[in-house]
N, C-alpha and C positions, 0 to 999 in steps of 0.2 A: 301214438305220437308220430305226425309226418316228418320228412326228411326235412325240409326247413328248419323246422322245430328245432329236430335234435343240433345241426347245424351252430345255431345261434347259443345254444345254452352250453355255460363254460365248462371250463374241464371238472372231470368228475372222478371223486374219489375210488379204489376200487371197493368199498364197500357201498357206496353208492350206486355201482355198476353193478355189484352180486344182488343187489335186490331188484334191475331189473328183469322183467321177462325175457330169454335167452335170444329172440328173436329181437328182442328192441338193444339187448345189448349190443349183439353182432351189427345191426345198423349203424347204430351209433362209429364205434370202432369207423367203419367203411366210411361213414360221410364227413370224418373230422379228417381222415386219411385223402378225401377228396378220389374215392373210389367208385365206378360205377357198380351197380349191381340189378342188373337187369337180367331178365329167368334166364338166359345165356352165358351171362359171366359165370368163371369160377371164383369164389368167394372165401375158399379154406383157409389162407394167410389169416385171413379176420375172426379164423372160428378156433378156440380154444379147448385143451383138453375137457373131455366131461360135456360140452356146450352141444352137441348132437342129440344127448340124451334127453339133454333137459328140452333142446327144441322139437324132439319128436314126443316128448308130454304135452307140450301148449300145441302143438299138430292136431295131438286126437283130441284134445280140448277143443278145439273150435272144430273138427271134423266132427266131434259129436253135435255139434252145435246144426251146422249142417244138415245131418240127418233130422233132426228135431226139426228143423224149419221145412225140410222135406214132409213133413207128417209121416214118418217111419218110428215105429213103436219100438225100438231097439232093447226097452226093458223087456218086453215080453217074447220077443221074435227072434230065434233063436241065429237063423242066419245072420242077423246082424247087428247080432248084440254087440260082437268084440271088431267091424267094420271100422270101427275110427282107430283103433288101434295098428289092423291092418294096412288101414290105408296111410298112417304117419311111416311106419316103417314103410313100404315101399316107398314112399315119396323121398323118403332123405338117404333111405341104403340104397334101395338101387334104381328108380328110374330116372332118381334126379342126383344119383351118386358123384356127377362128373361137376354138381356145383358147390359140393361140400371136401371133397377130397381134392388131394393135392394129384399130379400125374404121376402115373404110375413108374417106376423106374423103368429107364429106359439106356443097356447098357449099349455100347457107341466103342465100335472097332477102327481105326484104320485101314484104309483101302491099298492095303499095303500089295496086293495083285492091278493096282491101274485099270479098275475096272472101268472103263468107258461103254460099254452095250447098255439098252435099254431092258429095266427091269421089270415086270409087272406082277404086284401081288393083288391077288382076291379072285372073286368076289367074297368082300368078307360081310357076313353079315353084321348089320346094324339098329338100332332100337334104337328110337326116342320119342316124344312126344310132342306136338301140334302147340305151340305156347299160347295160341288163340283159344283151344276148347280145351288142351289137354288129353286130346286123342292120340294112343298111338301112333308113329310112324313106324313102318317096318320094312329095310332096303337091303342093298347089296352096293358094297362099294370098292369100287377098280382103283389101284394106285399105282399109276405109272414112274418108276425114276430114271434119270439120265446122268449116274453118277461120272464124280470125274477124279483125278487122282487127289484132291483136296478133300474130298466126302468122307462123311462116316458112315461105315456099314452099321445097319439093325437087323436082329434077328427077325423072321418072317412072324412070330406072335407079338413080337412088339408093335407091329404095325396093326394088328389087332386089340391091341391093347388099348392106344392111342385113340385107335377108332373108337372108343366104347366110352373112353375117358370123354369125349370132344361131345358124343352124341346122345351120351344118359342127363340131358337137360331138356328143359322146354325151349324150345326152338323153332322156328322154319329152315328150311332143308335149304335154302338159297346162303344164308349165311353160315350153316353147318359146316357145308363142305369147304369155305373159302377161310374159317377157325382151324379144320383139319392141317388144310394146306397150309398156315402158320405153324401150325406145332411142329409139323414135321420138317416146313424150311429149314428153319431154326434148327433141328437137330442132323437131319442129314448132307443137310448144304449141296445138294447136287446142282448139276448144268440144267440141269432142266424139271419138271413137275406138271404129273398130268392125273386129274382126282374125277372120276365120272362116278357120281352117284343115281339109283336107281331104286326109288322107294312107292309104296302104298301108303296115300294117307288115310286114318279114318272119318276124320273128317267130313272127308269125300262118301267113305263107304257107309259109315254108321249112321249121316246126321245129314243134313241138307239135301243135296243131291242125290244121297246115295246111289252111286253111279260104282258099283264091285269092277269097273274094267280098267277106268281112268289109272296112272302112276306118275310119277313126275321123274323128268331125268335131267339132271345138269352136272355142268362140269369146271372145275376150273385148270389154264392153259399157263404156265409158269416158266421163263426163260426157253431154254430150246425147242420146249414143246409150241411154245408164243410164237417162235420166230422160224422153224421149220416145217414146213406144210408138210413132207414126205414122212418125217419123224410123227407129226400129231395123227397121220394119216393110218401108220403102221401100227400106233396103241389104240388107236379107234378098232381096226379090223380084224385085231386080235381080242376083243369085247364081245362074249357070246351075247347073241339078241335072245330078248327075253321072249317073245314073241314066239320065237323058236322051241322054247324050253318048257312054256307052259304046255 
């Protein structure tokens, strides 16, 4: 049933809703809510206890379906008989865990030292997936801040955490990093934000071009790091080149 669909058909009782498929339920939910839900949104508010499980059964249900249209013999072939099973859990625990879960807790100090220097954590590594093929991506990401005595301090895994949370979806890496750079405004409130991200797609490597050199690097520049050349100039040159390290 498409999102129009559900859209227009009235409200529904909740045994109505237990006899849908858990994936058409959770839609539902989202489009009466007037919610987006594109492979980048996080969507966990709309998903109920139990509702993971049951959508990583309709997962390997159509992943086996999948396979079968692949012409892969899965009853007889031992590597991949239990593949759709496989492949439902990783898809909803963990590569695409940041669209079913809610964020990680993330506890939040007072800057009770005035801390005003520039801070930079990483590179932290990062995973996600190409939302166009479903190729890994796999990067390194730099987090500059420019706290000011109104900030709140995070511990240096929370910013890792955060990472993980924003990037276990399908995605492109252009709007990855400018999602990151929301969660974290939002929580540490500094004078300034500077996020350089540095990934391999496969994409690139596995499929088309396959071109193993190619990497993609961007970044986003947020209040002081926006508005001071010398400041964005000094989180840049403290950024080991990769170039260097391979």
């Amino acid at each position: 049933m498409t999102a129009p669909d559900l859209a227009h058909r009235p409200a529904l009782s909740e045994e109505e809703l237990a006899r849908m498929p858990a994936s058409e339920r959770i839609r539902w939910r989202l489009v009466n809510a007037g919610c987006r839900y594109h492979a980048n949104d996080n969507i966990s508010a709309h998903v109920r206890d139990g509702e993971l499980d049951e959508l990583k059964a309709e997962v390997q249900r159509e992943m086996h379906k999948v396979l079968q249209a692949l012409v892969i013999d899965t009853a007889s072939d031992h590597n991949t008989h239990d593949t759709a099973q496989r492949v439902a859990k990783m898809f909803v625990e963990e590569v695409f865990r940041g669209r079913y879960h809610p964020m990680p807790s993330v506890t939040e100090f007072p800057n009770f030292s005035r801390l005003n220097e520039l801070m930079i954590v990483g590179p932290i590594t990062v995973r996600s997936a190409c939302s166009h093929h479903l190729c890994p991506i796999l990067g390194r990401v730099w987090i500059g801040i420019l706290p000011n005595e109104h900030s709140n301090l995070i511990g240096l895994s929370k910013y890792a955490r955060v990472c993980e949370w924003v990037m276990s979806r399908p995605q492109i890496q252009e709007e990855a990093v400018v999602m990151l750079a929301d969660a974290l405004q939002e929580r540490v409130k500094p004078d300034g934000m500077a996020i350089v991200m540095e990934a391999d797609h496969f994409c690139m490597h596995w499929r088309g071009v396959k071109d193993n050199d190619s990497a993609m690097v961007n970044s986003v520049m947020r209040g002081a790091f926006l508005k001071d050349p010398n400041l964005r100039r000094e989180f840049l040159s403290l950024l080991p080149k990769k170039s260097q390290e391979r």
